[in-house]
DOPA-12831 format. One line per 10 residues: number of its first residue (from 1); their letters; for each residue x, y, z of C-alpha. Coordinates in steps of 0.05 Angstrom, whole numbers, always signed. Layout:
BEGIN
NUM> a> X:Y:Z | ...
//
This chain:
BEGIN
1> xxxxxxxxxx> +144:-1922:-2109 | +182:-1944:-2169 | +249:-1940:-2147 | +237:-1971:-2075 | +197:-2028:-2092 | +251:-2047:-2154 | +303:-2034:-2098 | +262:-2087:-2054 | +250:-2140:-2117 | +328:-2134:-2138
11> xxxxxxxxxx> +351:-2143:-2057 | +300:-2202:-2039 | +302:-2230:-2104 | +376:-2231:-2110 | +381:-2267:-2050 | +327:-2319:-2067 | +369:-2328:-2143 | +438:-2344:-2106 | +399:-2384:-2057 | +368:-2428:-2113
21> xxxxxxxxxx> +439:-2419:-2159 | +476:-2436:-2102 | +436:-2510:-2084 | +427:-2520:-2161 | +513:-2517:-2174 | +528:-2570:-2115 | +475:-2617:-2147 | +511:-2611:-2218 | +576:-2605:-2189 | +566:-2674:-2142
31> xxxxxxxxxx> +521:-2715:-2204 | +454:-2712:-2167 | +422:-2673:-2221 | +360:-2727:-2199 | +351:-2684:-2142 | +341:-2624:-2178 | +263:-2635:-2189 | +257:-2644:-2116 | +300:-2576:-2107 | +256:-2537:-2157
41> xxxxxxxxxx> +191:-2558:-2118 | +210:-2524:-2060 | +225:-2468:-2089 | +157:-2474:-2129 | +114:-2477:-2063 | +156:-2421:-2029 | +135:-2375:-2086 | +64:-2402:-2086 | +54:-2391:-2008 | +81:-2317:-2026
51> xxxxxxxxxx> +38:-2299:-2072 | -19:-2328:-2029 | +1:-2281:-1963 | +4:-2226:-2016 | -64:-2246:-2040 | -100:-2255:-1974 | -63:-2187:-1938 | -95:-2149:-2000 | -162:-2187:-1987 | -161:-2176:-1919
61> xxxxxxxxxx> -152:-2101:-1929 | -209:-2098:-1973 | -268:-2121:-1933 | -242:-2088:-1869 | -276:-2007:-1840 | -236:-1952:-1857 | -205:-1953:-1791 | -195:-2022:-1781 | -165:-2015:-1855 | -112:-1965:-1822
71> xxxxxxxxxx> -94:-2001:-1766 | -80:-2062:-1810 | -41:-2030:-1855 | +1:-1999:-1799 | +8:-2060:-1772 | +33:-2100:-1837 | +78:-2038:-1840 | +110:-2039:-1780 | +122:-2118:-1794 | +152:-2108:-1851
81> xxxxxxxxxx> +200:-2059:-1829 | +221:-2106:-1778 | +226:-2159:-1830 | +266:-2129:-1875 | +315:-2099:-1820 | +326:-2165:-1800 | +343:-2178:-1869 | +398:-2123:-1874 | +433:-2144:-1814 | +433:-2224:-1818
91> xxxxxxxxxx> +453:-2209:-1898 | +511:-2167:-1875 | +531:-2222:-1820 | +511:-2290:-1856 | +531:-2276:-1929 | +601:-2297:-1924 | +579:-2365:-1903 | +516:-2371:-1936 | +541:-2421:-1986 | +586:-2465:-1945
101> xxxxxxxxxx> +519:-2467:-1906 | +469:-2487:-1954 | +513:-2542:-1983 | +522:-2573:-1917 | +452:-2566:-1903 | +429:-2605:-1971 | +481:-2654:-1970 | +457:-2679:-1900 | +379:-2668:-1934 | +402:-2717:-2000
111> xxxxxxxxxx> +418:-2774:-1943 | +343:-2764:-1914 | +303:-2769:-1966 | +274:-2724:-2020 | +222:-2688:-1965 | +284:-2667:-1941 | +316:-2634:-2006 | +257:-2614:-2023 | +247:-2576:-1951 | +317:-2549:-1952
121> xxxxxxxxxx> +292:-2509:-2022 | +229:-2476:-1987 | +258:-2458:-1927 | +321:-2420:-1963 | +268:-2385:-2006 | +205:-2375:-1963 | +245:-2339:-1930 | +251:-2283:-1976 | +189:-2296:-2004 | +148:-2277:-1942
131> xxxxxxxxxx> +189:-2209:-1921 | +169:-2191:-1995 | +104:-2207:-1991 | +96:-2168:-1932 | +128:-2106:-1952 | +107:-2100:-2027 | +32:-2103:-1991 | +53:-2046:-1947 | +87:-2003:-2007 | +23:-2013:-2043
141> xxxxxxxxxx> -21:-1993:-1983 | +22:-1926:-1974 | +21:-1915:-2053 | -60:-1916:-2052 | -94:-1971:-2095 | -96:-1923:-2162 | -26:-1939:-2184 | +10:-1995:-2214 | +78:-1967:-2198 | +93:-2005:-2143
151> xxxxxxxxxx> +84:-2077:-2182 | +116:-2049:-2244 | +172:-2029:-2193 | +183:-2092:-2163 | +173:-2136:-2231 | +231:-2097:-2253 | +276:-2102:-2195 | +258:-2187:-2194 | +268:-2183:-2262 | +345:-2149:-2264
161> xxxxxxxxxx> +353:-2205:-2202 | +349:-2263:-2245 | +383:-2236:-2300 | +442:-2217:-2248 | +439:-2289:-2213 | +435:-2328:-2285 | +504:-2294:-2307 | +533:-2294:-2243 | +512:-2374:-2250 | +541:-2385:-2316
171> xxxxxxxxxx> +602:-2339:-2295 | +598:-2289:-2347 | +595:-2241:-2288 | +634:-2220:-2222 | +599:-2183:-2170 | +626:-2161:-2101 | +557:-2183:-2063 | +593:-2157:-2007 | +599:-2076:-2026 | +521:-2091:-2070
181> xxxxxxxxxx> +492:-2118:-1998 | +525:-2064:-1962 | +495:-2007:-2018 | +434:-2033:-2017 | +420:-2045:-1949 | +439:-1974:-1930 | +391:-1953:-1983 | +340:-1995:-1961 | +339:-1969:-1882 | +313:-1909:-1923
191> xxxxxxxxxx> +261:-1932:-1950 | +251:-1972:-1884 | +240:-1912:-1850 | +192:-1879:-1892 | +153:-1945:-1888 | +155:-1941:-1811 | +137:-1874:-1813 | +75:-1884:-1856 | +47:-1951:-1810 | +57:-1895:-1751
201> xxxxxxxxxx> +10:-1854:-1792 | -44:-1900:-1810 | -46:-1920:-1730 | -60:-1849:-1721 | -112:-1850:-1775 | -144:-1911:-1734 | -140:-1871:-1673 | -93:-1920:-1643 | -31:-1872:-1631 | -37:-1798:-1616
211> xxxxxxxxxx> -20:-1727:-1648 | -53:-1740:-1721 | -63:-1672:-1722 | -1:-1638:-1693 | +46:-1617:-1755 | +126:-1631:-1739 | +125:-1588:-1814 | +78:-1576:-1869 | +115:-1557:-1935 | +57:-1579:-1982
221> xxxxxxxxxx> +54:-1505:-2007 | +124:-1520:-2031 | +129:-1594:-2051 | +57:-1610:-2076 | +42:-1681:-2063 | +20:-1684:-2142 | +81:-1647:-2169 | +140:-1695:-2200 | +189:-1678:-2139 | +133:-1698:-2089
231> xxxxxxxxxx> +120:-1760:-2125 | +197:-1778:-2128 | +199:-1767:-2052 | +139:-1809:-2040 | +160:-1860:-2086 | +225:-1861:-2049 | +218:-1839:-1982 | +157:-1840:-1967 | +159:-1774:-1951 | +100:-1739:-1935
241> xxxxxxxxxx> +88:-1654:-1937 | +45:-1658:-1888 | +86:-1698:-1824 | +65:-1706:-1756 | +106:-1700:-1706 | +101:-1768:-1682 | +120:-1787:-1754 | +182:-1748:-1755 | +201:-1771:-1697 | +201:-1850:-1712
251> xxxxxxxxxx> +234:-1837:-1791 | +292:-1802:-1757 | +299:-1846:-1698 | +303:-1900:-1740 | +349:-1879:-1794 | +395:-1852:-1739 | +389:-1912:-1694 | +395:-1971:-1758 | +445:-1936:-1803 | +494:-1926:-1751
261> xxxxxxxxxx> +489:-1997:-1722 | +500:-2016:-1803 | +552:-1980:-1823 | +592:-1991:-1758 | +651:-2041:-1774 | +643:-2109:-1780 | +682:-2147:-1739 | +707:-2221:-1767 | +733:-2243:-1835 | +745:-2210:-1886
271> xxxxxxxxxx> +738:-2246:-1937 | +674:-2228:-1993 | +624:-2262:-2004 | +630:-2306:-2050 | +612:-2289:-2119 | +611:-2359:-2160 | +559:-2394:-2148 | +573:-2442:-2192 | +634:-2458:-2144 | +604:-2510:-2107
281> x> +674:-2535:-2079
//
């Protein structure tokens, strides 16, 4: 759970960084710095409302019957796969004009009012915000509540985001976001699928889906769920020893089905996206 849920803190919080970098530079670049305030308040009550779905999903999971526990969780799990595919695909077609974008869209906010500004800050960043929310609950949920992995995971992966958006800010850095979307989306329809996979199973545990007990495979005898290769598939992949066939079904149906629609090529300009935020030209 480590790796997947840094994977998911770099990826989302990457994107919320050059968001916020991108909406800070044409402030300071046009001599509205008294907007800024306004800008950082937005951002401020996207990450609050974040941390309050995060909060309430976990509360809601708490007080709920084992089943009804399982068919929640499969549920949140399912969402967030579809969140975060639609993440990967509008990432890969909006990025190149993400920035012309968000500049147009705050200079026409500065001429409203500072609701406006303010606005334009939380939606860019709620955005990101929620699909996080929703899928760090549903890594946690497949990772059991006795580990802190998965929050160490993503704190690390948030953390290496800022760092990364701060020097690409000040330019002491150049990063193809391009090829870095494009690796880390393909990793993350991975992970994707083993998340899907695991909602499917917690549906059957709620006896809401058939075939909990018919095996596509059981290799437990081989990869013990408790040895350090079974934990680095779990933590990964999800990947379970003991898979249903159901299961198996939906994790390669969706890898099959997502990664070839991903990497197929991408018709339009090619041009990167841009890499200077600071550019706010």
């Amino acid at each position: 759970m480590l790796f997947s849920n840094a994977l998911i803190g770099l990826r989302e919080g990457l994107e919320a960084v050059l968001v916020v970098s991108i909406l800070v530079a044409f402030l300071v670049r046009t001599e509205r710095r008294r907007a800024l305030p306004l800008v950082w308040a937005g951002v401020g009550v996207a990450v609050a409302l974040s941390v309050g779905l995060g909060a309430v999903l976990t509360y809601t999971a708490a007080t709920l019957s084992f089943e009804a526990q399982e068919a929640f969780g499969g549920i949140a799990s399912i969402i967030a796969v579809a969140f975060v595919t639609g993440m990967i695909f509008w990432m890969r077609r909006a990025g190149r004009t993400l920035a012309a974008q968000l500049r147009g869209q705050l200079d026409e906010a500065l001429q409203l009012g500072p609701v406006a500004v303010a606005t334009v800050a939380f939606l860019a960043v709620a955005r990101e915000g929620l699909e996080t929310a929703v899928f760090f609950f549903s890594s946690v949920q497949s990772a059991g509540g006795g580990t802190a992995l998965p929050l160490v995971g993503f704190l690390i992966g948030i953390t290496i985001s800022i760092l990364l958006g701060w020097l690409l800010y000040a330019g002491a850095i150049k990063v193809n976001l391009s090829k870095f979307f494009n690796v880390t989306g393909a990793l993350l329809v991975f992970v994707a699928a083993g998340v899907f996979a695991y909602g499917v199973h917690d549906l059957q545990e709620a006896s809401l889906l058939p075939g909990l007990h018919t095996l596509a495979f059981d290799v437990s005898e081989y990869v013990p769920p408790n040895s350090w290769y079974g934990a680095l598939l779990k933590g990964i992949f999800n990947f379970s020893p003991q898979t249903t066939v159901l299961e198996a079904v939906v994790w390669g149906g969706y890898v099959v089905i997502v990664l070839a629609l991903f990497l197929r090529p991408h018709h339009g300009a090619a041009r990167p996206v841009e890499t200077r935020t600071g550019d706010a030209k």
